[in-house]
C-alpha positions in Angstrom: -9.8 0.7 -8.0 -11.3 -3.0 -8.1 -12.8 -3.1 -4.3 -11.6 -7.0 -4.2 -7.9 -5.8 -4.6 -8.6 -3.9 -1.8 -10.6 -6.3 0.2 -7.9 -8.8 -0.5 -5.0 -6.6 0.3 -6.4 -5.8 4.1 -7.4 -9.7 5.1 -3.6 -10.8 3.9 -2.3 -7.9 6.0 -4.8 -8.7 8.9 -4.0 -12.7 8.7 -0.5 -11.7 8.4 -0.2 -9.3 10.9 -2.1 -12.1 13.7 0.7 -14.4 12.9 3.6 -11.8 13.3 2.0 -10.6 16.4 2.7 -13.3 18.0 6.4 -13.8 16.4 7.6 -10.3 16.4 5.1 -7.3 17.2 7.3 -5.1 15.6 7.2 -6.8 11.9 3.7 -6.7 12.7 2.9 -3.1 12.9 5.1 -2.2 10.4 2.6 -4.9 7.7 0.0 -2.7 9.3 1.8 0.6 8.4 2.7 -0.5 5.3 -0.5 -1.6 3.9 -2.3 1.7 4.7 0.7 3.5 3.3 -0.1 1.6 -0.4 -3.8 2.0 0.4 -3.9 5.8 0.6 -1.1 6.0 -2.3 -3.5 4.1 -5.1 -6.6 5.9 -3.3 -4.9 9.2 -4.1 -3.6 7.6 -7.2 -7.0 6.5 -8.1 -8.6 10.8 -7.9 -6.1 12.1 -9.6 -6.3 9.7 -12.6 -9.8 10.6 -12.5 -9.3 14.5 -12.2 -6.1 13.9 -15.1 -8.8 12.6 -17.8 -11.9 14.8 -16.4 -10.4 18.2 -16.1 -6.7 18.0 -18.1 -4.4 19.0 -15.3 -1.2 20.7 -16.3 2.0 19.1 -15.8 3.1 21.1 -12.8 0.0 19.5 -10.7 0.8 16.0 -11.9 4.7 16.8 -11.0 3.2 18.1 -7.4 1.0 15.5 -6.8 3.3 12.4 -7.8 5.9 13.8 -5.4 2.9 13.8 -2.7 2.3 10.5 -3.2 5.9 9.3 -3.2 6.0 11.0 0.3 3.6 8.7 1.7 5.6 6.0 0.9 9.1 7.7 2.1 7.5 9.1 5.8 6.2 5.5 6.5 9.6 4.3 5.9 11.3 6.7 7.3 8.8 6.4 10.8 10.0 2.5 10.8 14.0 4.0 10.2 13.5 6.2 13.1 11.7 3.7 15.6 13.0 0.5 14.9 12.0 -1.3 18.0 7.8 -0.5 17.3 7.7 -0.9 13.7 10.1 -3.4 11.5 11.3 -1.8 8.3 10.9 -4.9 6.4 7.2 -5.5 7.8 6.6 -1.5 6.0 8.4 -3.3 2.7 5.9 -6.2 2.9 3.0 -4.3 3.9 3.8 -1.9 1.1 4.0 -4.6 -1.7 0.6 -6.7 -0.1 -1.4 -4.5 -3.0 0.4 -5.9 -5.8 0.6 -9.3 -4.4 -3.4 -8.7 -4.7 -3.2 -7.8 -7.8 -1.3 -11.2 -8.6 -3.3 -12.8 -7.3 -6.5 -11.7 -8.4 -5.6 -11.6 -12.3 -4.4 -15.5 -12.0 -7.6 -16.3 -10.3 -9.0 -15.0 -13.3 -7.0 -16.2 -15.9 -7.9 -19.7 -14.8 -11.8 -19.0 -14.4 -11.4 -18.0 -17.9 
């Protein structure tokens, strides 16, 4: 994974997540939640790509291992479900899709350097 998607991705959640602090801690945590929730999902997204085209993994693995993944996503939202008053549910949401905002981002930045 392109390290300035990730680099990108953590100052929006951090800037972010300084101005919710002070609106709404709540929202807050859950941008913080949510970001290392899509973090560790392309991280582990990232290995097994690499172990699919290195070592061929059968199908059952891939099944196993997209399901693990999934959960990541699921507990975080599921933690914000269960304690609303800590962590917003709609902070996990944003947090969650502050990756592919990067990515956005990122690919028009290029597009106009181009």
């Amino acid at each position: 994974m392109d390290k300035k998607v990730k680099e990108l991705s953590v100052i929006i959640t951090i800037a972010f997540s300084i101005i919710f602090a002070f609106i709404n801690k709540a929202v807050s945590a859950g941008m913080i939640l949510g970001c290392l929730a899509s973090l560790l999902y392309i991280q582990l997204l990232t290995i097994n790509i690499n172990e699919t085209f290195v070592k061929q993994q059968s199908s059952e693995k891939l099944i196993i291992s997209k399901l693990f993944r999934l959960s990541i996503i699921i507990i975080s939202m599921l933690i914000a479900m269960i304690i609303p008053e800590k962590i917003n549910i709609l902070g996990v949401f944003f947090g969650l899709i502050i990756f592919k905002i990067s990515l956005v981002i990122l690919a028009l930045k290029r597009k106009g350097g181009e």
